[in-house]
N, C-alpha and C positions, 0 to 999 in steps of 0.2 A: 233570672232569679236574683241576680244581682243587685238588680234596678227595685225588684217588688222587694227588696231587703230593706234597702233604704227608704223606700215611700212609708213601710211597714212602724220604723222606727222611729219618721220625721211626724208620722200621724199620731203615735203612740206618747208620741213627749210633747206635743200639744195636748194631749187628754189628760196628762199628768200634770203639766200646767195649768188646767185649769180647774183641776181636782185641788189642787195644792192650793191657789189664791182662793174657791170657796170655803178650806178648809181653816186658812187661816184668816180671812172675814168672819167668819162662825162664830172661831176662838174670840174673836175682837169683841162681838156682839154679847156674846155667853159672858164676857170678863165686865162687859159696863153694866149689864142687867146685875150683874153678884156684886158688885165689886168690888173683882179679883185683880189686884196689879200684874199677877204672875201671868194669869191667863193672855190679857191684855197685852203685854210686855212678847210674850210666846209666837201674839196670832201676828205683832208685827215684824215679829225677827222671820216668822213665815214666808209674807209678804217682800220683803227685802229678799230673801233668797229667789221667790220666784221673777223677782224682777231683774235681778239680774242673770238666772237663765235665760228668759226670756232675751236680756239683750245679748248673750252670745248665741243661742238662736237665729235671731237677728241676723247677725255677720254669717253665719252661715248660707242665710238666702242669697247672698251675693255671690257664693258659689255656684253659679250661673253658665257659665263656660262652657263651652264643646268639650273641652277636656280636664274639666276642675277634678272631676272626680276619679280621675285616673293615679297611678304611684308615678314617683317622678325620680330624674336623676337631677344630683345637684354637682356641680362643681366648682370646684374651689382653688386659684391660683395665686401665685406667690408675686408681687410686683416687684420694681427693682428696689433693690436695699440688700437684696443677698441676706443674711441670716436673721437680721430684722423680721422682713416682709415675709418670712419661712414661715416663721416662729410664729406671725401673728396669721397666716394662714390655715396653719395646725391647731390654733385656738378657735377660727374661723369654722373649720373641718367641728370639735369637739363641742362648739354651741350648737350647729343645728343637731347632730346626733343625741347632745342632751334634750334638745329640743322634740326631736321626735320622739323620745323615749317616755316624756311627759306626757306624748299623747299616745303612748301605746303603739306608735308606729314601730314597723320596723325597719332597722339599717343595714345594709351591704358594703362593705367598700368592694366597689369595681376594679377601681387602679386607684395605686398611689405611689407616688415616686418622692423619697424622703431628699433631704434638703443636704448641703454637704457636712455642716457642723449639726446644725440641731433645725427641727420644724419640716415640713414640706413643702417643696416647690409647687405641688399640685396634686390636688385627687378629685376621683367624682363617688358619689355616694351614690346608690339605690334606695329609696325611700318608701318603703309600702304602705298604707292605710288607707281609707277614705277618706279623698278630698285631699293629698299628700301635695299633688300639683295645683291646686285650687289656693291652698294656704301659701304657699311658697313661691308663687309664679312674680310674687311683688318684692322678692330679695334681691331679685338679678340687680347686680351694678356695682362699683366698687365702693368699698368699707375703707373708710378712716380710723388707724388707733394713733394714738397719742400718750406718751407715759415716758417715765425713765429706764431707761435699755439695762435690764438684766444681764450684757454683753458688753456695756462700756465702761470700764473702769473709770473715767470720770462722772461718772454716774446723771449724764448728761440725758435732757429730753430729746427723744425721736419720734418722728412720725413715719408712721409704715402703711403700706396698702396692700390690700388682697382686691380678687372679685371673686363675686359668687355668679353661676350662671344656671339658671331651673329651667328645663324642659320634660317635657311628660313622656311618659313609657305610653308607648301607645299600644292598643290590642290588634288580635285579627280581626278585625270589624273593618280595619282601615288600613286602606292598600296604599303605598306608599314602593311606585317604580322604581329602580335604582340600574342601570345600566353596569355590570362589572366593568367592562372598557372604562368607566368615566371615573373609577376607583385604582389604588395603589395601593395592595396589601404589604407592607412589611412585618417581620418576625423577628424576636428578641426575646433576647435570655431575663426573666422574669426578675425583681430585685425584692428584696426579705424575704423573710422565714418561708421555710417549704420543702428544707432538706435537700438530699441530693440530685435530685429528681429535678428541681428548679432550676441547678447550677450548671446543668450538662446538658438541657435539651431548650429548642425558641419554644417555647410555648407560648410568650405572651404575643396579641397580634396588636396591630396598627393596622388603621382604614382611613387613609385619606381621597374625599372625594374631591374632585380636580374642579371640576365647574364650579361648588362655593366655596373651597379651600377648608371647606369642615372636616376636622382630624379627631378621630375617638380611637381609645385604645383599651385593654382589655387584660389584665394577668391573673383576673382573681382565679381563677383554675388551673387546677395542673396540666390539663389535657391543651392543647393547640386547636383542636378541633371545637371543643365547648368556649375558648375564649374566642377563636372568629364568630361562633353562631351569635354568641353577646355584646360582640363589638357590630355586626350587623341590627343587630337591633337596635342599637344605641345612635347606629346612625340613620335608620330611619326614623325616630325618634325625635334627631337633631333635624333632621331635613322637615318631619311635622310642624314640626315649631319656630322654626321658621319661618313656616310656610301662614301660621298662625300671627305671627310676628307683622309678617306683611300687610296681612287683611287690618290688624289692628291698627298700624299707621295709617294706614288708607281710610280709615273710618274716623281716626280721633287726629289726624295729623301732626302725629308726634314723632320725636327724632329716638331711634334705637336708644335700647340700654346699654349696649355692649361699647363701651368706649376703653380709652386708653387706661388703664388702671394708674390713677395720678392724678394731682391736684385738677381741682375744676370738675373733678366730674363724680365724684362721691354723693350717695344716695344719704349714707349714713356717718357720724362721728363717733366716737366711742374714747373719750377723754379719760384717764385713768389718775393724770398728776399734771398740773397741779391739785387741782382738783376733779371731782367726781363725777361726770355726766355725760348720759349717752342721748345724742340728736338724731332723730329723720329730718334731713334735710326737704323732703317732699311734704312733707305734713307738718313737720313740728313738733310732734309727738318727742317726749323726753322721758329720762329715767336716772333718777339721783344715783339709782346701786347697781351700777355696771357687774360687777358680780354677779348677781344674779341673772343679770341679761347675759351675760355670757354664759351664764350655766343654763342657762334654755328659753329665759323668760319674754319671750320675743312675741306674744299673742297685742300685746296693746300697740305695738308698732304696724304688725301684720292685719290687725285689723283696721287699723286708720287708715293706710294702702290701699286697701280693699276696696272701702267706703268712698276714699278718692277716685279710685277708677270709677266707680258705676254711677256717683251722684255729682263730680267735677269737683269744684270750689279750687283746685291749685294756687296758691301762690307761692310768691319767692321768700323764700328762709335764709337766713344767715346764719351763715357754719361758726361754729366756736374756734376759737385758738387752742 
């Protein structure tokens, strides 16, 4: 039902596309026969709009993937700089949640473990909608900011680093083994808000699986029993993806995204002082209003990503200062 949902819709906004472009040809023709500037003026503002649905459309066919169309989990971790690297983590965490909220998705936090003075050390999000891991599968890798440190009284420039890392929630369609022997469940006392009830029982779990050292953890719920069943999921999940990971290197021969969070290996820049501008390092792609990009506006990045993986063209970029 799921699948005849989206055929239903992806069929239906072609028909309106091209209800739309005869309607605004029409206007065009009716305004040079009279002519009407206004008309004229109307059937091409038409025309523009359909053209550029038409090109996010577009990006969308590229959602192609075994599992583009599934909800994903994102997570987000704090590099070294201690209250710097928190702080620009926790900004990290509130662009993409503004970001799915632009598209109607919706957000979970799973875990989050807050930082000692201010920001997070790390969290992973739940992200629901269609195509949530399709759009997102091109974030994974570490982020560059750059700005004057709201924490330094000499009011000195810092560079901080986070990473992000997207892998999909996968359904019961797809079975995915997992040997309990090959895992180490730990429990722990769950950290903010949740009242008494958080403070006096382990409710929260940990699930480290031993053969790839992949660690997920779990305290959004009160119960013990509901955060193992969600940390079990999250690591089959992570072992999917993985396992997605591999087939992709082996077909495009490329090196992992998961690296050291630290120089040399940032996907992206995000310059704030001295001046304004945010870089993809993989593309090139730029954006003068950081602001806005961090308040969600991230589709002209994620679509350039996109366009790279399925049509190639890669070259090397040079990062900003």
């Amino acid at each position: 039902m799921r699948e005849r949902q989206q055929l239903d819709e992806a069929v239906s906004a072609i028909r309106k596309l091209e209800r739309d472009l005869e309607d605004g040809v029409t206007l065009i023709e009716l305004g040079e026969m009279e002519g009407d500037a206004a008309s004229i003026a109307e059937g091409e503002a038409a025309i523009k709009a359909v053209e550029k649905e038409a090109a996010s459309r577009q990006v969308e066919t590229l959602l192609s993937g075994e599992a583009d169309g599934f909800d994903t989990y994102l997570e987000v971790h704090a590099g070294a700089g201690g209250t710097e690297s928190q702080d620009w983590a926790n900004m990290l965490q509130r662009m993409y949640g503004r970001w799915a909220e632009r598209r109607k998705f919706k957000v979970d936090i799973v875990e989050m473990t807050d930082g000692e003075e201010a920001g997070i050390k790390g969290a992973t999000l739940l992200i629901k909608g269609h195509n949530a891991y399709g759009w997102l599968k091109t974030e994974s890798g570490v982020h560059r900011l750059v700005r004057i440190s709201p924490y330094d009284s000499n009011a000195r420039r810092h560079t901080s680093f986070a990473s992000v890392w997207v892998y999909p929630v996968i359904d019961d369609r797809i079975e995915i083994e997992i040997k309990e022997s090959d895992c180490r469940i730990d429990t722990y006392r769950s950290s903010g808000a949740g009242g008494q009830h958080v403070n006096t029982t382990d409710s929260a779990v940990r699930i480290t699986h031993n053969p790839t050292g992949i660690v997920v953890a779990c305290q959004q719920e009160r119960s013990q029993h509901k955060n193992r069943a969600t940390a079990w999921n999250m690591l089959r999940a992570r072992l999917y993806e993985a396992e997605l990971k591999k087939r992709e290197e082996k077909a495009n021969a490329e090196a992992a995204s998961k690296t050291d969070i630290g120089w040399g290996h940032q996907i992206r820049s995000y310059v704030l002082q001295p001046y304004q501008l945010v870089k993809d390092l993989r593309t090139g792609t730029q954006s003068t209003d950081p602001d806005e990009v961090l308040d969600g506006d991230l589709d002209p990045f994620m679509e350039a990503s996109l366009a790279q993986r399925v049509y190639g063209g890669a070259e090397a970029v040079e990062d900003i200062d």
